[in-house]
C-alpha positions as CSV (number, residue, x, y, z in Angstrom):
1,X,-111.1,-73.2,-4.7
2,X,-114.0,-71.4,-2.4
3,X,-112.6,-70.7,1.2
4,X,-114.8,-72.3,3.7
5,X,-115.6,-70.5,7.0
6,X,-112.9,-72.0,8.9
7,X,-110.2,-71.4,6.5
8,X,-110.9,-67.6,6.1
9,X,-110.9,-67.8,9.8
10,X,-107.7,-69.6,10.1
11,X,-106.1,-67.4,8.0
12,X,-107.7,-64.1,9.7
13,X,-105.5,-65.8,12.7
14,X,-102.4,-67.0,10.9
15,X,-101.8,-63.0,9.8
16,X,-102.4,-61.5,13.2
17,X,-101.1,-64.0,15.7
18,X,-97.8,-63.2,13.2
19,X,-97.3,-59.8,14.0
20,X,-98.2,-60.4,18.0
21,X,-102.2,-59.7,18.0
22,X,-104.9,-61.3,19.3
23,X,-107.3,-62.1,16.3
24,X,-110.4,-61.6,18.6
25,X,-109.9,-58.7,19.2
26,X,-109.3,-57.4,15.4
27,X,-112.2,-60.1,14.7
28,X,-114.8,-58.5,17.9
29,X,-113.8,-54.8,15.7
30,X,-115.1,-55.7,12.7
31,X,-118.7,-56.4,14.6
32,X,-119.2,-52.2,15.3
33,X,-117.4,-51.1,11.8
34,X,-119.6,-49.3,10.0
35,X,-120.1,-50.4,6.0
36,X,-117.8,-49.1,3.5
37,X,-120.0,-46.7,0.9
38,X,-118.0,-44.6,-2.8
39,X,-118.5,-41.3,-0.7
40,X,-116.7,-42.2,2.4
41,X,-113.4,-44.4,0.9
42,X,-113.2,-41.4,-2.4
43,X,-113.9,-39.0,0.5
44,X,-116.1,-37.2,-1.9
45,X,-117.2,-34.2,0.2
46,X,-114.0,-33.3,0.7
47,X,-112.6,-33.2,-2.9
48,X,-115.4,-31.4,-4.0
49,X,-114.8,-28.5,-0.9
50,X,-111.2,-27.8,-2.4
51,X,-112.5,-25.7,-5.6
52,X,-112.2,-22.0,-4.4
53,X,-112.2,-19.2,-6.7
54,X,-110.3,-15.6,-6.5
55,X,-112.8,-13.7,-8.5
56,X,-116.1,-13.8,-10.0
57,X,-115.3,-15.6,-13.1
58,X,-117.1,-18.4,-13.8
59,X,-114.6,-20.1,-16.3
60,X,-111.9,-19.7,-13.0
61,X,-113.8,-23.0,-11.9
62,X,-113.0,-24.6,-14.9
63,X,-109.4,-23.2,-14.8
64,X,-108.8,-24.2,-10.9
65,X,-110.5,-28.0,-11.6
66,X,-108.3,-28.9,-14.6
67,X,-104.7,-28.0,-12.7
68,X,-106.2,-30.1,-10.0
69,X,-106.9,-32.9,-11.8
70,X,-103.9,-32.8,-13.5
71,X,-101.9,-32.3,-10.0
72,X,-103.9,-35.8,-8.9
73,X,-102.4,-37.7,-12.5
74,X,-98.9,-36.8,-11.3
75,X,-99.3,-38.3,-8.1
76,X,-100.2,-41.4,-10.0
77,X,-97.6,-41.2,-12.3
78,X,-95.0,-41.1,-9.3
79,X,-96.9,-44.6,-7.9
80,X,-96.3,-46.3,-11.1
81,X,-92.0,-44.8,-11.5
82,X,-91.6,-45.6,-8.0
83,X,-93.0,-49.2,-8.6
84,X,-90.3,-49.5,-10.9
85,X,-87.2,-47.4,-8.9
86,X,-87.5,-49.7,-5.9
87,X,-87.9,-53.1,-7.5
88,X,-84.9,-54.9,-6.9
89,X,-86.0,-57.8,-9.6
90,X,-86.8,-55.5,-12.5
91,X,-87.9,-57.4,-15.4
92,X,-88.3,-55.8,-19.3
93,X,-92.8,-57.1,-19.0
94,X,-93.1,-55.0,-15.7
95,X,-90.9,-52.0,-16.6
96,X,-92.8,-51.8,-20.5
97,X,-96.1,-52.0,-18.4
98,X,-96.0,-49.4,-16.1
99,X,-94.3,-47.3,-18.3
100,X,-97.1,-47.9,-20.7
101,X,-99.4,-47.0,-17.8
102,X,-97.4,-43.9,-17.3
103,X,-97.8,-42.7,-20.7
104,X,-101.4,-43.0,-20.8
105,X,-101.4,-41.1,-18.4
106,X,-99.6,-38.6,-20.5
107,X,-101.6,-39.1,-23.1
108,X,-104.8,-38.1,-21.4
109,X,-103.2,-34.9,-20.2
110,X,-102.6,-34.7,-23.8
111,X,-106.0,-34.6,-25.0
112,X,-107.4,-32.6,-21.6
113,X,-105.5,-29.3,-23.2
114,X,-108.7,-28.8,-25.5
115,X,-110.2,-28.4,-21.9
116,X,-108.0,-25.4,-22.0
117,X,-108.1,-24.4,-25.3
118,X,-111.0,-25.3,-26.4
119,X,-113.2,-24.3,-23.1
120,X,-112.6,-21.1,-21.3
121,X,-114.2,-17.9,-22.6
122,X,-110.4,-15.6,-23.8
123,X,-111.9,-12.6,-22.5
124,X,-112.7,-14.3,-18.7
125,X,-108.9,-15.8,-18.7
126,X,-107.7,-12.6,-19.2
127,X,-109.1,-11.6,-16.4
128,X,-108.7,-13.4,-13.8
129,X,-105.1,-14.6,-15.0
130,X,-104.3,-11.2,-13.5
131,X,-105.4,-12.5,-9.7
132,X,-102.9,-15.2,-9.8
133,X,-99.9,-13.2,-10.6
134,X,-96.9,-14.2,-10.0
135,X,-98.4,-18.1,-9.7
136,X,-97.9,-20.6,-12.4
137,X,-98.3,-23.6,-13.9
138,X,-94.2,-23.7,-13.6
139,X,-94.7,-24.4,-10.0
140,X,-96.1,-27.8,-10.2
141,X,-93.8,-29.7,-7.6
142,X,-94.8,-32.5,-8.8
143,X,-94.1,-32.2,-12.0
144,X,-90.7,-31.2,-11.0
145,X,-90.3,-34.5,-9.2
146,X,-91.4,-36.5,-12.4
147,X,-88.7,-35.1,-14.6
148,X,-86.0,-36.2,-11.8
149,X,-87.3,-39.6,-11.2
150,X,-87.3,-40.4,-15.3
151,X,-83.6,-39.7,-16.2
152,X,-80.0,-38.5,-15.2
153,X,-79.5,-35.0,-14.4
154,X,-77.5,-34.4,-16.9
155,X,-80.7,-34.8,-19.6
156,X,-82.5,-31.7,-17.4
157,X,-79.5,-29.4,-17.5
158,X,-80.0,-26.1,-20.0
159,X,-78.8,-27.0,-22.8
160,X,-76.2,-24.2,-22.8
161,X,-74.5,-25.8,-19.6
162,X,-74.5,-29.1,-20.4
163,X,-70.6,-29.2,-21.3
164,X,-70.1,-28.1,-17.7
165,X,-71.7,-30.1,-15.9
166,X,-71.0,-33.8,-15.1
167,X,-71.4,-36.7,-12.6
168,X,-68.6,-34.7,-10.0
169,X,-70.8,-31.3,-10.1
170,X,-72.2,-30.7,-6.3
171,X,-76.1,-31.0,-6.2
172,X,-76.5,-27.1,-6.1
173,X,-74.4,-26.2,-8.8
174,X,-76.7,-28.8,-11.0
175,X,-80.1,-26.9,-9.6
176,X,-79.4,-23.9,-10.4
177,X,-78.2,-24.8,-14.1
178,X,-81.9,-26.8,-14.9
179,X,-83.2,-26.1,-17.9
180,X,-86.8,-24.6,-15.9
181,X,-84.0,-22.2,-14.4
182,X,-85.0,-20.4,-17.8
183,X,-88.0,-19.3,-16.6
184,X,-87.4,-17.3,-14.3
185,X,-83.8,-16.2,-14.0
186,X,-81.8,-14.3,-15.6
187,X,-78.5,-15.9,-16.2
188,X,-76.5,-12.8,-17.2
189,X,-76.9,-11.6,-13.9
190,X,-78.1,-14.3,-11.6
191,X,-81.0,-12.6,-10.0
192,X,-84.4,-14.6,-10.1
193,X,-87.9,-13.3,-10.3
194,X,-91.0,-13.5,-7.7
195,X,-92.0,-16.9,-9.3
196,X,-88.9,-18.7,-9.1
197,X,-87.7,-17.5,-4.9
198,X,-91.2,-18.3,-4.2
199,X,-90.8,-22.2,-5.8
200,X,-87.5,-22.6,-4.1
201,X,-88.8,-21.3,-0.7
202,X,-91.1,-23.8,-1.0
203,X,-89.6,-27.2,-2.1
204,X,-85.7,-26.5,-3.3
205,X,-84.8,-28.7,-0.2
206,X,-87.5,-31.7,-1.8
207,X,-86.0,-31.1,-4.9
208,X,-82.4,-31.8,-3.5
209,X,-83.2,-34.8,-1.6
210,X,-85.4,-36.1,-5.0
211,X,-81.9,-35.6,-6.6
212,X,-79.7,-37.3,-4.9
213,X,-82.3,-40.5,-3.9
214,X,-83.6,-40.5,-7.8
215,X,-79.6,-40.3,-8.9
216,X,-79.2,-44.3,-9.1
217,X,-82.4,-45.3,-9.8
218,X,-84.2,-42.7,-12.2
219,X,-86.1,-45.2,-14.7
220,X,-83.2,-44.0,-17.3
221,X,-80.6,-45.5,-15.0
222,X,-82.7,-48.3,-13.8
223,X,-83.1,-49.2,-18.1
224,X,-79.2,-49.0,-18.2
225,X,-79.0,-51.8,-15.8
226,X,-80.7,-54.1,-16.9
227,X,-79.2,-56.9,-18.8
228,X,-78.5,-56.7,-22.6
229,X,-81.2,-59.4,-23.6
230,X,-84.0,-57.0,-21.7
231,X,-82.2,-53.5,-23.0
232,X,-83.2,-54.7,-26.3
233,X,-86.5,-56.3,-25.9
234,X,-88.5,-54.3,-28.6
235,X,-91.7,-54.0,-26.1
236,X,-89.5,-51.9,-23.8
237,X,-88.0,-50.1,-26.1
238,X,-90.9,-48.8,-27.5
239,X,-92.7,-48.2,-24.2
240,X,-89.5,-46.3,-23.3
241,X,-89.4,-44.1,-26.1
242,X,-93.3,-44.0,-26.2
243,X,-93.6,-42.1,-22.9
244,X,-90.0,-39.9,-23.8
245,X,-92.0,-38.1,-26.6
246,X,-95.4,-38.1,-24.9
247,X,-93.7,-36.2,-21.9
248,X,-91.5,-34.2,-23.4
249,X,-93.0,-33.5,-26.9
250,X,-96.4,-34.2,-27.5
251,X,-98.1,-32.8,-23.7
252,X,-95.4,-30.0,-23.7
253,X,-96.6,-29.0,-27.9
254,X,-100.7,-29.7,-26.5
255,X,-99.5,-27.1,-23.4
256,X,-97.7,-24.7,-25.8
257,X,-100.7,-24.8,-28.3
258,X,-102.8,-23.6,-25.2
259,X,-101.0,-20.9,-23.9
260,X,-100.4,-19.0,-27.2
261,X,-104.2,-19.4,-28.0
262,X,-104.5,-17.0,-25.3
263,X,-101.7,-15.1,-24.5
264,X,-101.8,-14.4,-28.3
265,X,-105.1,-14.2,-28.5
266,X,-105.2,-11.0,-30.8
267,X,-107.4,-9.5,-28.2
268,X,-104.4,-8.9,-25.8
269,X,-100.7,-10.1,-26.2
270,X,-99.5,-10.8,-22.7
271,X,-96.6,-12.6,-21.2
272,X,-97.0,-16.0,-18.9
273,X,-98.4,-15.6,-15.3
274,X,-94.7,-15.8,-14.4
275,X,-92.8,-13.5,-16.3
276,X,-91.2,-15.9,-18.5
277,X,-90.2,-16.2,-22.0
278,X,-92.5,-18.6,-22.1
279,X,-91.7,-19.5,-25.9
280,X,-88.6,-20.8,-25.1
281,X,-88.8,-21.9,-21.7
282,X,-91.2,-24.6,-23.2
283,X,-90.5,-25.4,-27.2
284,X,-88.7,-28.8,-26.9
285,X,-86.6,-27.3,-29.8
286,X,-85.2,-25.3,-27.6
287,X,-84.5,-27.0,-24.3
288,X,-83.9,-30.5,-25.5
289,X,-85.6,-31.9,-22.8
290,X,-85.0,-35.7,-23.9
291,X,-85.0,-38.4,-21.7
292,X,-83.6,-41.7,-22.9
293,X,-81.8,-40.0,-25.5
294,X,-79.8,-42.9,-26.7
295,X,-83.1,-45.0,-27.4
296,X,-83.2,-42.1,-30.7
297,X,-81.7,-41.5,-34.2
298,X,-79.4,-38.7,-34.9
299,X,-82.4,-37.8,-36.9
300,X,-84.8,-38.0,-34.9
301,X,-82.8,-35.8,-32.3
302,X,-81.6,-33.3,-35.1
303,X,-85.5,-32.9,-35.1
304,X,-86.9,-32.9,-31.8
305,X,-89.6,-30.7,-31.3
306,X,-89.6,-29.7,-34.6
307,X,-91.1,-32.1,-36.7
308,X,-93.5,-35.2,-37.1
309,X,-95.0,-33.6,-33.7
310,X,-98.1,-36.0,-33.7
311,X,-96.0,-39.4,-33.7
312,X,-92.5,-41.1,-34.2
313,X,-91.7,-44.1,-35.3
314,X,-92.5,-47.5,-33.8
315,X,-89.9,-49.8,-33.5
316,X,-90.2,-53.5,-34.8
């Protein structure tokens, strides 16, 4: 059907005079709005003005562009889980297809770490890694906020707490036994390093409040809700189990691969920007970090991280 001029108009009139406007008015606007061009609705100018180097570098441009493009794929990713979180009438079609939209999400992340490893002169990362000391890629927020809104707590706890740790543990107790506690504390003694006080300053209250609101309705939970007919509908299951291993083995292997082609490079062996044992703060051999981990084998968990890295198997 084509709208004809009075029934746009009609309706232009139905949806103001419903929240108490006068449609003139909104109508008589529209007649000095200016027209809508790419550089003004992507605001353009001021996207481009957010690139600012520390040193003289030129692969630092490359360096700063990539973390901000990947800091503007999370905030999508967080559009599409919370599309899911909030909807009251989840059905198995919407959840496999915004997680599906998730994970190629994921997936291009995936394939931007050749973007790392593939196009930064070693010698210039050296370099200038040294300006951003004690920064680091651990301090994504985001990130952070991804992992919490995907599964129960329990699934981010270090894998040496785990037994302790259970649906009664206070909110605290459970932050400061996540497994990206591994970065930068030392659990022998408590005491954290530069990186890790300067994270909390900054969002540990966000990360609480994400917590407690993502504890019910983290897209693990939300699965677990849904009725059995829609728990087992193959689609879903493999969308769910697709975006578990993009997340948390293929991007974190494709991140992995990066970092030891420099920090290993031969030319200097250095440790991450943040002090950590980066080796095993990020193997998913090591952490577990698994989140659906019911939707697996005992096989396939025996060998997270460890093998058939490139794939797993599709269920049918």
């Amino acid at each position: 059907m084509v709208l004809t001029e009075n029934t746009v108009l009609d309706r232009i009139k139905e949806k103001y005079e419903a929240i108490g406007q006068d449609p003139d008015t909104h109508l008589e606007g529209l007649v000095w709005s200016k027209p809508m061009n790419y550089w003004d609705y992507i605001h353009t100018d001021a996207l481009l003005s957010l690139q600012i180097q520390r040193t003289t570098l030129p692969d630092e441009m490359v360096f700063i562009m990539y973390h901000q493009i990947n800091e503007l794929i999370f905030k999508m990713i967080l559009w599409e889980i919370e599309q899911v979180s909030v909807n009251e009438h989840l059905s198995a079609a919407f959840f496999s297809s915004r997680l599906m939209r998730i994970s190629r999400y994921f997936d291009m992340l995936s394939e931007s770490f050749n973007i790392m490893g593939d196009g930064m002169e070693v010698s210039q990362y050296m370099k200038f890694r040294n300006t951003l000391t004690p920064a680091s890629g651990f301090q994504s927020a985001q990130y952070r906020v991804i992992e919490f809104c995907s599964t129960e707590l329990i699934n981010l706890i270090d894998y040496r707490f785990r037994a302790t740790i259970d649906q009664d543990t206070p909110y605290e107790h459970a932050f400061e036994h996540l497994y990206w506690q591994a970065a930068g504390k030392d659990h022998a003694t408590g005491e954290k390093n530069t990186l890790m006080k300067l994270f909390e300053e900054r969002y540990k209250g966000e990360f609480l409040q994400k917590m407690k609101e993502y504890n019910v309705i983290n897209l693990w939970t939300k699965f677990k809700d849904l009725p059995d007919s829609d728990k087992q509908n193959i689609e879903l299951l493999n969308a769910m189990r697709h975006y578990d291993h993009t997340v948390n083995v293929s991007w974190v292997m494709a991140h992995y691969w990066a970092a030891e082609k420099y920090l290993e490079s031969g030319e200097e062996t250095a440790e991450a920007t943040g002090g950590s044992d980066w080796k095993k703060y990020m193997h998913p051999r090591y952490q577990r970090r698994i989140f659906f981990p019911d939707l697996w084998s005992k096989e396939e968990l025996d060998n997270w991280g460890i093998s058939n890295l490139d794939g797993y198997k599709v269920l049918s």
